[in-house]
Structure formats: structure tokens, C-alpha cells
Steps between C-alpha positions, in 0.01 A plus 500: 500500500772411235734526789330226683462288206885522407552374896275239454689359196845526694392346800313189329802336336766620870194281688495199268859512503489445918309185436177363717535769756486763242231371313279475771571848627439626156150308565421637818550878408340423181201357736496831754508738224182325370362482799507838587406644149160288499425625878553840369269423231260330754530849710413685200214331379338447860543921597491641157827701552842371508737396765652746712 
């Protein structure tokens, strides 16, 4: 997890640096990720069990 987090914090600042293109791919995988951690919740709380 901490390995993630220290990518995260690398990446943010090389993105903003690339100007509006960066930014908004920033946004977009920042708007998958989300999207795919609340349909795994949405799978979890509909079956009871967690995604495969």
C-alpha cells in the first residue's frame, strides 16, 4: 500500500507539470479507480461475498 501511495505523490506533481492534458488524465484515472472500487462495493453488498 505505501508503495502505491509514494507513486501517487510522484505522479501528481509530473501530471500538473504536463499542463491541461495531464490534469485531466490525472482526473479520469482518479474517476475509473472510483468507479470500480464502489462497483466492487456494490458487488459485495448485493452477493454477500466479495468480488472474484
Amino acid at each position: 500500500m505505501e508503495k502505491v501511495t509514494v507513486e501517487v505523490t510522484t505522479l501528481r506533481p509530473k501530471a500538473e507539470r504536463a499542463g491541461t492534458l495531464g490534469r485531466w488524465t490525472l482526473t479520469a484515472g482518479g474517476s475509473v479507480f472510483c468507479g470500480a472500487s464502489g462497483l466492487g462495493l456494490l458487488y459485495t453488498r448485493m452477493t454477500g461475498s466479495p468480488p472474484p
